[in-house]
N, C-alpha and C positions, 0 to 999 in steps of 0.2 A: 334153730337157724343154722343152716352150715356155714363153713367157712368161706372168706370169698374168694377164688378162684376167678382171676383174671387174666387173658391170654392176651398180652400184649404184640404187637406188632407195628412195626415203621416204617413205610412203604420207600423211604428214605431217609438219611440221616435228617436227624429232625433237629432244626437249632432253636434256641431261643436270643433273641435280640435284643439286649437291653439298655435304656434309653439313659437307666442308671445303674453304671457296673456293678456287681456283685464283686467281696471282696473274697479271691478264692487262693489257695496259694503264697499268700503275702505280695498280692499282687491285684488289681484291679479287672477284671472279665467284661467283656462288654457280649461277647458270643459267645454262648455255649450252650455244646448239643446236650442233650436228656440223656441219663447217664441210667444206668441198673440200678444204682442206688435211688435215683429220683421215684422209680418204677416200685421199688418196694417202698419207698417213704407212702407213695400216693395209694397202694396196697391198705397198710397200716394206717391211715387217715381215714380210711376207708371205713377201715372196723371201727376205729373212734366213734365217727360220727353215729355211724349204725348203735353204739352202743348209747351215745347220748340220745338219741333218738325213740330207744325201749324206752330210757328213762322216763321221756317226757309222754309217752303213750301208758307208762306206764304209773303216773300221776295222776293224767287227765279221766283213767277210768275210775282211781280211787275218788276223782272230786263230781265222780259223775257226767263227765264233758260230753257233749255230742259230739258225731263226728265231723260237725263244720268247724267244730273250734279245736278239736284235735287239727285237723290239715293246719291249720293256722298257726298252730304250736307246733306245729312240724317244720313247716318252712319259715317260723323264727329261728328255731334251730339251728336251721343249716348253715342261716345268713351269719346269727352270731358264732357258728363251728367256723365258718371261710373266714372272719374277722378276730379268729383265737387270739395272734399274739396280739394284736391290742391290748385283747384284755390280761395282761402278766401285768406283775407287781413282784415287786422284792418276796412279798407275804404270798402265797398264792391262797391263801384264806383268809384276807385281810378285806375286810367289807368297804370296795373303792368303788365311787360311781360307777363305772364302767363295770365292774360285777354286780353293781346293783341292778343295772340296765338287764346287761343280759338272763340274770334269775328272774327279773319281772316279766319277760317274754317269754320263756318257756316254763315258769311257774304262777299258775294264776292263784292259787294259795298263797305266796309267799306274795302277789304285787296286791293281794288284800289285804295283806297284814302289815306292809311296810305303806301304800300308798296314804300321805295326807298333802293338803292344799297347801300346808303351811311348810316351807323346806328344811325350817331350825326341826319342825316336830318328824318332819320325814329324814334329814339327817341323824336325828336320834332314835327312830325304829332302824335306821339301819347298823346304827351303831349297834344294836342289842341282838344283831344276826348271831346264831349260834354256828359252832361249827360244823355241828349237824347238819343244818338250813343251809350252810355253805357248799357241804360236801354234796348234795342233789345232783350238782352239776359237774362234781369234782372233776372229770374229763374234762370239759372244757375250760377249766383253770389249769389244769396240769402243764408245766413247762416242756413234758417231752411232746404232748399235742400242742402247743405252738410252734416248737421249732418246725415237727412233721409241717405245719401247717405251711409256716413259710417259707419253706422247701416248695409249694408248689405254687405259692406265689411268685418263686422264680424260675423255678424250671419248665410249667407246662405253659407253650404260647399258644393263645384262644386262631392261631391259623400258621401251618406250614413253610408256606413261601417267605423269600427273604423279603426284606420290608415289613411286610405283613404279621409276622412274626414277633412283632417286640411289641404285640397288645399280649397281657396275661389272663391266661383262660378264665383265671377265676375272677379277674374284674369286668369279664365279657360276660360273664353268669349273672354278676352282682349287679351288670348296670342293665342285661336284658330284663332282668326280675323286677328292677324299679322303674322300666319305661314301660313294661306289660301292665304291670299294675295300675298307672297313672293314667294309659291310654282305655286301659278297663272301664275306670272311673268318671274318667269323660264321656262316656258314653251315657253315666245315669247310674244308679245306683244298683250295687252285684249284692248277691246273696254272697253271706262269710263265707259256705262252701266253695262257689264259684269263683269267688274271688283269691280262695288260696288255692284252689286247683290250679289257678293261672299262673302264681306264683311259684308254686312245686314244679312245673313242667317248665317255666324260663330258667330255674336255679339250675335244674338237671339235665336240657336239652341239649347241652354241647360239653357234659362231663368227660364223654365217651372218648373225646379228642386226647384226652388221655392214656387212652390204651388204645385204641385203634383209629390216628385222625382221620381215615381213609371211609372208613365204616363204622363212625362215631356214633352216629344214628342208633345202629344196633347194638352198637355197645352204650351209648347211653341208656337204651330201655333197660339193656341188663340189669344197668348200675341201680338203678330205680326201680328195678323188681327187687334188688336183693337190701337196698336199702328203708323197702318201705312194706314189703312182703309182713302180712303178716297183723301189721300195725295199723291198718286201714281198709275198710272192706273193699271184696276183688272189684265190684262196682266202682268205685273211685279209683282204685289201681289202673284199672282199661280204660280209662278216660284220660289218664296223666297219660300211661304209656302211648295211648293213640296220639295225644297231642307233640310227643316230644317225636313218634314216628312220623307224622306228617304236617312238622312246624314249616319246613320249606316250601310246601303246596297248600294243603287246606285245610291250614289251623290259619285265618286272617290276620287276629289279634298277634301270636305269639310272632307268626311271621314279618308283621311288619315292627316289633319290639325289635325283633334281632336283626331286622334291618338297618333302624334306626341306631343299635348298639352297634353294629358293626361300618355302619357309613360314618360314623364316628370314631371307630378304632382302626380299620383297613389302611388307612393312609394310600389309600388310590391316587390320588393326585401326587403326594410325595412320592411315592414309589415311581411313577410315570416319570416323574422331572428330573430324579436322582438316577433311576439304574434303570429304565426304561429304554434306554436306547441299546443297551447292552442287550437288555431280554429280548428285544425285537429280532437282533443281530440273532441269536442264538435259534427264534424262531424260524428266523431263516433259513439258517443250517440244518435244524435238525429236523424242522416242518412242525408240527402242533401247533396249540395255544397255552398263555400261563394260565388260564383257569381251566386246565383238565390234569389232573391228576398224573397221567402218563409222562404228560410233557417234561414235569419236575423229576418224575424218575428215573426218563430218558436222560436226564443233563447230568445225571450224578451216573448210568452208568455207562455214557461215553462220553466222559468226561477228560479223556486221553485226547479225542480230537478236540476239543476245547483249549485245549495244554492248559486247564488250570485246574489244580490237584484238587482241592473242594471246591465246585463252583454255589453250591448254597451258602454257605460260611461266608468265603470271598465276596459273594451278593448282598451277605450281610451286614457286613464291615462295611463295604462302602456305601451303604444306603446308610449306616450312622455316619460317617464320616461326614458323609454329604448334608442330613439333616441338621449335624451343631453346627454349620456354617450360616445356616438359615435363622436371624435374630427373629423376636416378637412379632416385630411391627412388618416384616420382610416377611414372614408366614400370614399377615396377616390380610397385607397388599395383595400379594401373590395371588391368594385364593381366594377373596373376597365374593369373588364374583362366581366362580364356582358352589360355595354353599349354598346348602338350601338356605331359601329365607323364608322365616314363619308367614305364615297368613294371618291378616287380621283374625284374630279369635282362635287364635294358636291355640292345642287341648293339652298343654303341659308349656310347663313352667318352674324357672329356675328361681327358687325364693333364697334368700341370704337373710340369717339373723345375726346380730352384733352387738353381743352388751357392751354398752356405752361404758366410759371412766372406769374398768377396771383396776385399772392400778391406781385410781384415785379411793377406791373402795376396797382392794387389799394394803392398803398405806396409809388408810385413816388411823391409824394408834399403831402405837410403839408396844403395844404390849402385843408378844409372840401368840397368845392363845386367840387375839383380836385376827391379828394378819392371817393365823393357820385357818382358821375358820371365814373367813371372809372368801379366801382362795379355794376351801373346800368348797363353799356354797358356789359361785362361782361355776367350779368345774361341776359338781351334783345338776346343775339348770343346765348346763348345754348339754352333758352328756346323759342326762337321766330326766331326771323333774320336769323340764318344761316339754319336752316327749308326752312323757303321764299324763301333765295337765290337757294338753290337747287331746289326750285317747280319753278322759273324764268328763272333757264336754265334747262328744262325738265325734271328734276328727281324728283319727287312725292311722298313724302312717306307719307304716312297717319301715325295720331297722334298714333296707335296703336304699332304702327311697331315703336318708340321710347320707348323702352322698360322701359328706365329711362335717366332723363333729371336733373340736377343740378349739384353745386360745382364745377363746370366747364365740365363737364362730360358729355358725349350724346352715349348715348350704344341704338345700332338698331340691326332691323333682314333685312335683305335686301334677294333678292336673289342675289347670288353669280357672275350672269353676269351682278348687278350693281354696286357692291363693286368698281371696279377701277375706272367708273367716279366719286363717289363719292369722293374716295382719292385726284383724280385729283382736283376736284372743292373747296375742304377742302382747299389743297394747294393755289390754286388762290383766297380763300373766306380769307386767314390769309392778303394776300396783298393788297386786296382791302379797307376792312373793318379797317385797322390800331388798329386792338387790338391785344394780342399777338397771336402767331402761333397757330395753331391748327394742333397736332400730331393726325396720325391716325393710329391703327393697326386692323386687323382682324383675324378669325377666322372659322373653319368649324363649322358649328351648330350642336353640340351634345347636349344627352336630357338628361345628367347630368350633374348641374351648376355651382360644384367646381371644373370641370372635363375643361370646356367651360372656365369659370372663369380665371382658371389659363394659360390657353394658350392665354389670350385675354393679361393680366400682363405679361409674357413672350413677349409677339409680341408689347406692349407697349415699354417696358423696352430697347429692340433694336433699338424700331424707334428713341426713345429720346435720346440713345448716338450714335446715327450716323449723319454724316455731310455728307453736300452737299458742293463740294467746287465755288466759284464762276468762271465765265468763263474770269472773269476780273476783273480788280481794277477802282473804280471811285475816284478818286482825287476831294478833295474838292475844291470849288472857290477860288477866291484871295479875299482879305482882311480881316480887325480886325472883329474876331467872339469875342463874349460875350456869357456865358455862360446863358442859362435859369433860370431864379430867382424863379422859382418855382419845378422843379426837381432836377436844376445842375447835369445833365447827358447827356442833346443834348443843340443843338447849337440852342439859339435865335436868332429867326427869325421875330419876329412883336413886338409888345407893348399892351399891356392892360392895361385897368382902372381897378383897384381894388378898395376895401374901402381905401387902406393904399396907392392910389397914384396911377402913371403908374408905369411897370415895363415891363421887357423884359424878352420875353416868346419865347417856341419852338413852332409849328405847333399842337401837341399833346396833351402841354398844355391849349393850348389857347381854342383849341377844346372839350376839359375837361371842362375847367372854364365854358366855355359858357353853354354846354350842361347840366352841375349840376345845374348851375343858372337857366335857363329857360327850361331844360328837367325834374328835379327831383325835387326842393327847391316849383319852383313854384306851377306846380300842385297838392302837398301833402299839399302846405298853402292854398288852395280852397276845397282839398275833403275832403269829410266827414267821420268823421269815427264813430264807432258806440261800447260804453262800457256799460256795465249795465244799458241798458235799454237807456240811455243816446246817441244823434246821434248831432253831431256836427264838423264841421271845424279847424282848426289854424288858422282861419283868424275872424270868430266868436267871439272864445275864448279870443283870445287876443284884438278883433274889431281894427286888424289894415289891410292895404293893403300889399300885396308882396312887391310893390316898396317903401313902408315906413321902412320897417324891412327888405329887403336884403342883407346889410351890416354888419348885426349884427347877422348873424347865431348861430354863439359859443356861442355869450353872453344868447341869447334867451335860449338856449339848456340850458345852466349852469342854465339857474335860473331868469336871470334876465326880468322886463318888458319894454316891447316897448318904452313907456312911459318915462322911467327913461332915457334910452339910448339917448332919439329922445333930452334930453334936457344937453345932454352933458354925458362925461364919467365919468361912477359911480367912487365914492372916492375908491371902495374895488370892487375887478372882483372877483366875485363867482369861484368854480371851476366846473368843469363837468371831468369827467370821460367817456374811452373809455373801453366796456365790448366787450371783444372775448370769442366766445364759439365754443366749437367743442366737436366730439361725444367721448365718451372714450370705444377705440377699437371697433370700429364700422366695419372696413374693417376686420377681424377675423370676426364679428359676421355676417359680410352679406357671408361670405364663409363657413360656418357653414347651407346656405340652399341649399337644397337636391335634389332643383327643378325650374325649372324657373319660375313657377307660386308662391313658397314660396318664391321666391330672387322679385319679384314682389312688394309679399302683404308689405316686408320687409319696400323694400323703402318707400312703400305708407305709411306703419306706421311710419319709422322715421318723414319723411316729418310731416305728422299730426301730430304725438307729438310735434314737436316742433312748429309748429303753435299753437295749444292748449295749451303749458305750458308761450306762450310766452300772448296771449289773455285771459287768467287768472292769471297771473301778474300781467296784468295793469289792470284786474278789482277789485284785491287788492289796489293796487295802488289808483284808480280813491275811493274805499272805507274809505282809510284811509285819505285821504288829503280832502275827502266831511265830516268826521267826525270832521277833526279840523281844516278847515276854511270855508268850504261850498262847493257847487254843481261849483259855477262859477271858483273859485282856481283848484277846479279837473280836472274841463277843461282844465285849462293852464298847468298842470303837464300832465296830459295824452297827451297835442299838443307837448309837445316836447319835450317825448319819442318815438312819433309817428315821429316826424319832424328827430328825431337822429335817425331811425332805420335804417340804412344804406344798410344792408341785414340781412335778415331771411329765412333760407331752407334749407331743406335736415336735415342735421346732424351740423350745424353750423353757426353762427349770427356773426355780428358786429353794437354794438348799441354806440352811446354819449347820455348820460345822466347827467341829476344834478348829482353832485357827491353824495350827502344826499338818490337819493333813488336808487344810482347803486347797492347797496352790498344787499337790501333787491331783487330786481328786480334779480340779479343776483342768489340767491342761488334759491328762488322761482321758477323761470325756470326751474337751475338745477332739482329741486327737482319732480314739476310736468312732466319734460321731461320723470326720470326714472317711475312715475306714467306710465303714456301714454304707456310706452311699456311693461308693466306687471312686472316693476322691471329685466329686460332683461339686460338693461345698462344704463348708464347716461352718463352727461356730464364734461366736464372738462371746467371749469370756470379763467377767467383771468380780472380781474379790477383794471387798471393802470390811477388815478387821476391827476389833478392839476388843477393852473390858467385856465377863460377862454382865456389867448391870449398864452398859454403855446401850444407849437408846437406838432399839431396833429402827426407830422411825429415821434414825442419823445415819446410820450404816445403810439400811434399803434404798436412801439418795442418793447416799455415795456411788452404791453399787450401781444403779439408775443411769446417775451422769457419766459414770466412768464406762459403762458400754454405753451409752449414746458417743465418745471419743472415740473407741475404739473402733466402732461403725464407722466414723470419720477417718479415721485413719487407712480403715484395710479400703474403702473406696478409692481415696487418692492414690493407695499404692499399686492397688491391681482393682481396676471399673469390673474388669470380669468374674472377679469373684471365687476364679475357678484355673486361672491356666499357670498363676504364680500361687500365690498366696492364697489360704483357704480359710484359717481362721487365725485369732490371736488374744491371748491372754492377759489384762493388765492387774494389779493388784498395787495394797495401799493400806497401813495399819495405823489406827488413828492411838493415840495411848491415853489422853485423857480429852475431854470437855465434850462438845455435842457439835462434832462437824457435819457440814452440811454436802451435797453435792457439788456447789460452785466451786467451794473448799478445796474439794478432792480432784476437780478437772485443773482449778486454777495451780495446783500444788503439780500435776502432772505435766500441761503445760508449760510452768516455767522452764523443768527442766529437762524435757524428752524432745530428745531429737526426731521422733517421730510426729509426734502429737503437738508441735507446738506451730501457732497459726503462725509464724512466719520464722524462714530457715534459720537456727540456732548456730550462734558465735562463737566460736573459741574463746570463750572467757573465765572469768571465775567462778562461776555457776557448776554446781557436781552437776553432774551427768546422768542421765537414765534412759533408760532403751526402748521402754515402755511405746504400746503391748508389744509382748513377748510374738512374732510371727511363727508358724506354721504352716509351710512352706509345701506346698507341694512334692516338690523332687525330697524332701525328707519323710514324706511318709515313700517314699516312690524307693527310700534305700540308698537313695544320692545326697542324703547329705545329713543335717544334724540339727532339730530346733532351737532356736535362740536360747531358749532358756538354759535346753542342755548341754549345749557348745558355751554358754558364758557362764551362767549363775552355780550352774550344778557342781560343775569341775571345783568351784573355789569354796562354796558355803558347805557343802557336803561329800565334798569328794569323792565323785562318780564320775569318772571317765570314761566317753565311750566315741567311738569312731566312726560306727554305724549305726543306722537305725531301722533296723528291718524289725517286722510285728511283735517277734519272738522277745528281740532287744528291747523294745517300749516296752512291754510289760514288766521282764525282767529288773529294767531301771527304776519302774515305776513302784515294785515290792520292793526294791532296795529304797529308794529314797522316802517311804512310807517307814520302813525298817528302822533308819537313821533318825530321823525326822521324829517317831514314836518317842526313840532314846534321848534325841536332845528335848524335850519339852515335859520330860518326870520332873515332880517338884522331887528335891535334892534332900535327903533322910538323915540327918545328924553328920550335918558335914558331906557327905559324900555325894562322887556326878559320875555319872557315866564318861564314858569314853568319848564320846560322843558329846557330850557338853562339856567336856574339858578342852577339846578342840575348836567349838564354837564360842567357848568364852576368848581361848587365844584370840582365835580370828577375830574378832571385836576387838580388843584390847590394842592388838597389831593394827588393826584399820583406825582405831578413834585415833592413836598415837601419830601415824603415819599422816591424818590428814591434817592434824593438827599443825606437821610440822611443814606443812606445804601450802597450806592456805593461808590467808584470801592469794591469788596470784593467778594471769589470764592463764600460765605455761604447770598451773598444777596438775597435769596431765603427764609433760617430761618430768618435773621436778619429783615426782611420786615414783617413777621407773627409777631415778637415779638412786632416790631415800634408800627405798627399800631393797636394790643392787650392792648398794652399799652396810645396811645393818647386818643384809644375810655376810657378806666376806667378812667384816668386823668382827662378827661371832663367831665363823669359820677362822679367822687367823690367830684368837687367840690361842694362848700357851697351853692349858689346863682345857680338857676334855669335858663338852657342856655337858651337864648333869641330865637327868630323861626331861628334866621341865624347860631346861634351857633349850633345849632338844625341840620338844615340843614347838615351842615359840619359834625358834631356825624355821623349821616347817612352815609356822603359818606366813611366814615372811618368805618365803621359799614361792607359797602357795599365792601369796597376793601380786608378786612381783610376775609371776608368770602370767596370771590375771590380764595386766596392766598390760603386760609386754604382747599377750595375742590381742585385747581387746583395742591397742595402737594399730597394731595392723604395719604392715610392710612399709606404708605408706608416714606413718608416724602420726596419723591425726585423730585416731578414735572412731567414735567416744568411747569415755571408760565408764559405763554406767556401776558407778560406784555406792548411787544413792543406792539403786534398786537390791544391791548387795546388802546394805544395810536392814533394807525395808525384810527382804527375805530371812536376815539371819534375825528378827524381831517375831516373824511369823512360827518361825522353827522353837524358837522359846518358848512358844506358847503361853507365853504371862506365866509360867512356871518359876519363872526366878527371872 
């Protein structure tokens, strides 16, 4: 096969318009034209695909496939090549649902050897993937084919004109594929050939807009001869190509799919009401229409008489400008009446699955291998498994036609006469599989998405407060039940070995314990993962085996090495910390798109951003701990961040970490998430410490309650989510007994001037800032986050002025760096530099508060103390020695504290506790 040769051409500057800035420059993009580099990325994606593509033709002949089920595996293919960066992981061979998913659609060997009904057993054939089995697909795991990839998720828009322009091509591909399909369907049952033909020619019929939007037509057939030449007989070849040549006229199906996709992405009514008047004005002047081609080329090249320098760009900017003015409910009024509305007997349909109590069923036990594995299964049934089950009893729906998959969530387009076996099988897939229910509600498919949205919310909201009553009573057995030592919530039924003994267990849990142990624990301590430049294992790093280190999960996570553990239990248990995150007002912002191809690109942006801010984290991370103790230590802090990441996706995480680098790892996220999506939103942050044998199930409430506060909080500060404040931080380290959530809010409450239900007193209460905000104009370069304008400067001394991207990350391997050094246990006497300073500061702050409290004015009295120990020690005769020295400093260091944290004004607050709480976390339970 030759190479491909593609002769791009742009009959004008071509922009794309984005609904969610791209972050380019250290700056936020909301317009930008397609660039040479865009044009070779989408070159180079090109041949990817093509080359996954052999592979998978070239599987299906070793298993024998006909060629209806080859198209089939072709346009799985493609669907999962255009949704690459989803599938990235730390590991890029680490067997995660989501690579489980896509090897079972373009390998029908590998979804016979992995598929069973049961999830604990299908979690465990996936475990046992080789790296072989993995590599089949290696391109499409590969991280330089996702970034190519979402390179054209941003740069190429599925239509030219301003307005029109901020739908992305490839969600205009994604969602023609799953309405052709569904409208196929309705019609009665397709042969597998015909039905993937249909499929092949919606994914490929408007690729061409890519190289030539003018003459897309012909450059899509190209694309489609050179991608599919070869692999499929010429017969089927002229059948795609005729269909992608004459989808506008007489192909019916495909043409009204891309009607339907495009009545939904065009924004013709927005476009009319925002810049309409302008393009009218211009038709005037220059005579044409905007739907011919000349017209737009005409206005860029006498663009002199228009006196505006770009007018598509300019066209562009203000058709965004104009659309964020326009709320939910205001797009919703507005247009109402304009949508199409379904007809009785509508032949497609928006269905919504919801597993029920989630987090009531990853927070049933406190023991980690419970939670990991509860979370895995969990993600395995939305993103994988309950897929399978439906293709196992006949219902088929191709990856395109799940329009969005995570946080327990599965939103399809079906047609309308499969919607009830689906509910049906939903029902029987919640009893079989033993994870929680899975609600289902649907809706008629309209082609406006707050419109669709809201009726899907509505039809949820019924299904979840309605009961089924049962048709009988089962009476339990006779004799002494014992309650489950690992939930206490069902009845013990067997016994397991744990590290801490046997115990008795329920069916549930026992199937938990197992499945974390040898479904999740194991295979993440074998695979490899891959950070700056750096590719290595947990099993490597630490050079121990799985079954040497199985017992010791928390302690490993906390901090501590194999080594130390294997020869008895340490004098002092490190702590670790559990971090939750989730989006702040993410469900407002996904109902704020206008289209289903922009509620598309939405999710595929949250999803990556949080992939990306979570993967430049730890490449801070793995920088600052290679700075202050070497390459080999890096490895061991990045194994088991990687080993504690419990879940990552969508709009939301749950990580255990050292406690020493949760707060840096956590605000970093934060921070790069709100990057990632053009400063659109951010996140809300919760990290809840302690001991490592301190109960997971006390810490995951903490963490729990304490982002349900901080939700409250960033609401009353800024409703919008987005024009002040975008995310924020709170944090909170518990040192001995089993706190609860109430605990952790009551305790933040009392004394955060933020968070406390009614406005806080100048009194004798220390002070706390709590959460930590993240402010817009500081990621914008204008200004400085709280944490690192107050806590950073005093507990670790990092000063810094500005904050532009280059600087966050910089601060962010410096205070990883520090933070590393202060929390080493201490080796026959001796501490780092770094804990000699942090011990001052403690010693300086307990002394200092002591001598100022209980009292309403210990806020002055604490600027005065400390104004005055530093001159005292300054006016002495004899010259302080380096440790007197030292202490001057931290007293130097806390007074300045005190005196920015007064403010001009003299009234605070001086969050003093939050200082404490931080210089606790930075110890790491090391001393």
């Amino acid at each position: 096969m030759s190479g491909l040769q593609l002769e791009f051409k742009e009959p004008y500057p071509v922009y794309r318009g984005l609904r969610v800035p791209v972050w380019e420059g250290g700056k936020p993009v909301s317009v930008r034209r397609v660039t040479d580099e865009d044009r070779k990325a989408f070159t180079e994606a090109m041949g990817k695909l093509r080359e996954l593509l052999e592979r998978v033709a070239k599987m299906a002949s070793e298993i024998g496939a006909g060629e209806e089920e080859l198209l089939g595996l072709l346009a799985d293919a493609i669907v999962v090549f255009l949704r690459a960066p989803l599938i990235q992981e730390l590991a890029p061979v680490a067997p995660t649902p989501l690579k489980a998913y896509a090897l079972m659609l373009v390998s029908p060997k590998l979804r016979r050897g992995l598929w069973s009904q049961d999830p604990c057993e299908f979690a465990k054939n996936l475990a046992s993937l080789t790296s072989e089995e993995l590599g089949f697909a290696k391109v499409l795991f590969d991280p330089e084919t996702a970034e190519l990839v979402y390179r054209l998720w941003i740069a190429f828009p599925a239509d030219t004109r301003p307005g029109y322009n901020t739908s992305s091509l490839l969600a205009h591909v994604l969602m023609t594929s799953a309405i052709a399909w569904a409208l196929a369907l309705s019609e009665g049952p397709r042969g597998a050939g015909e039905e993937a033909l249909i499929r092949l020619s919606a994914l490929l019929h408007d690729l061409g807009k890519a190289v030539d939007p003018e003459a897309h037509v012909k450059a899509s057939e190209a694309l489609a001869r050179w991608l599919l030449q070869g692999l499929v007989s010429e017969s089927a070849l002229e059948k795609l190509v005729e269909a992608i040549r004459e989808h506008h006229r007489y192909v019916p199906l495909l043409s009204e799919a891309d009607r339907l996709a495009s009545s939904a992405d065009r924004l013709r009514h927005l476009v009319d009401t925002i810049i309409g008047g302008k393009i009218e004005s211009v038709e005037r002047l220059l005579g044409g229409s905007r739907d011919r081609w000349d017209f737009w080329r005409r206005i860029h090249e006498r663009r002199g008489e228009l006196a505006i320098e770009d007018p598509l760009k300019e066209f562009t900017e203000e058709f965004l400008k104009g659309i964020e003015k326009l709320k939910p409910k205001e797009l919703i009024e507005k247009f109402l009446k304009d949508v199409e509305k379904p007809e009785q007997g509508s032949p497609l349909s928006l269905v919504l699955f919801d597993v029920e109590s989630i987090q009531g069923f990853v927070g049933r036990s406190q023991e980690v291998r419970v939670v990991a594995a509860a979370s895995h299964l969990i993600e395995l049934a939305v993103h994988v498994h309950f897929l399978e089950f439906l293709r196992s009893n006949g219902v088929r729906v191709p990856p395109e036609a799940v329009i969005y998959a995570g946080g327990g969530n599965i939103l399809m387009l079906l047609p309308s006469r499969m919607a009830g076996d689906v509910k049906r099988l939903a029902s029987e897939y919640s009893e079989r599989a033993r994870v929680s229910r899975i609600a289902v509600a649907s809706a008629p498919f309209v082609d406006f998405y707050p419109i669709a949205s809201l009726q899907l919310f509505e039809g949820m909201y019924r299904e979840k407060h309605s009961i089924e009553l049962a048709d009988s009573l089962e009476p339990e057995g006779p004799g002494v039940r014992s309650l489950c030592r690992m939930c206490y919530s069902d009845w013990a039924t067997n016994t397991l070995l744990t590290p801490e003994g046997e115990v008795s267990v329920c069916d549930t849990c026992r199937m938990l314990y197992e499945t974390g142990s040898e479904s999740h624990f194991r295979p993440k301590w074998s695979a490899r993962a891959r950070v700056a430049g750096s590719e290595f294992s947990p099993e490597e790093a630490f050079e121990a085996r799985w079954d040497d280190v199985s017992a010791y999960v928390m302690e490993i996570v906390a901090g501590h090495e194999p080594e130390e553990l294997r020869e008895g239990r340490p004098e002092r248990l490190r702590d670790y910390a559990v971090v939750k995150f989730d989006g702040n007002a993410i469900g407002a912002f996904m109902l704020e798109a206008v289209s289903f191809t922009d509620a598309i690109e939405k999710s595929f942006r949250i999803d990556v951003a949080l992939k990306k801010a979570y993967f430049k984290a730890l490449e801070a991370l793995y920088q600052g701990v290679k700075k202050a103790a070497g390459e080999d230590c890096a490895k061991r802090e990045i194994a088991r961040a990687y080993l504690g990441t419990i879940y990552m996706g969508g709009d939301d995480g749950f990580l255990l970490a050292p406690s020493w680098a949760a707060i840096p790892l956590a605000h970093f996220i934060a921070e790069e998430f709100s990057r990632q999506l053009g400063l659109e939103r951010g996140l809300r942050v919760a990290v809840a410490a302690g001991p490592a044998k301190m109960s997971l199930w006390a810490l995951l409430d903490c963490a729990n309650q304490l982002l349900e506060e901080v939700g409250s909080a960033l609401r009353r500060i800024d409703p919008t989510a987005r024009e002040d404040v975008l995310g924020a931080v709170a944090f909170d380290l518990f040192e001995s007994g089993s706190p609860s959530g109430a605990t952790a809010v009551e305790r933040m409450k009392r004394i955060s001037w933020k968070a406390s239900d009614e406005p806080r007193q100048r009194d004798e209460r220390v002070d706390s800032l709590q959460p930590y905000l993240i402010r817009r104009r500081d990621l914008e370069g204008n200004g400085v986050p709280e944490f690192w304008s107050t806590l950073a400067p005093l507990v670790v001394r990092v000063d810094v002025s500005g904050w532009k991207h280059d600087v966050s990350f910089n601060m962010h391997v410096e205070l990883f760096r520090k933070a590393y050094l202060c929390s080493r246990a201490k080796e026959a006497g001796e501490e780092t530099d770094e804990q000699r300073e942090l011990r001052n500061l403690r010693s300086v702050m307990l002394s200092s508060w002591s001598a100022v409290s209980p009292s309403a004015y210990w806020r002055e009295k604490l600027l005065l103390f400390l104004l005055r120990q530093s001159a005292r020690r300054e006016e002495e005769e004899q010259p302080p020695s380096e440790r007197e020295e030292e202490v001057l400093e931290a007293y130097r260091r806390l007074a300045r504290f005190v005196s920015q944290s007064l403010g001009r004004e003299g009234i605070g607050p001086v969050p003093i506790a939050d200082a404490f709480t931080l210089l606790k976390f930075l110890k790491g339970g090391a001393w």
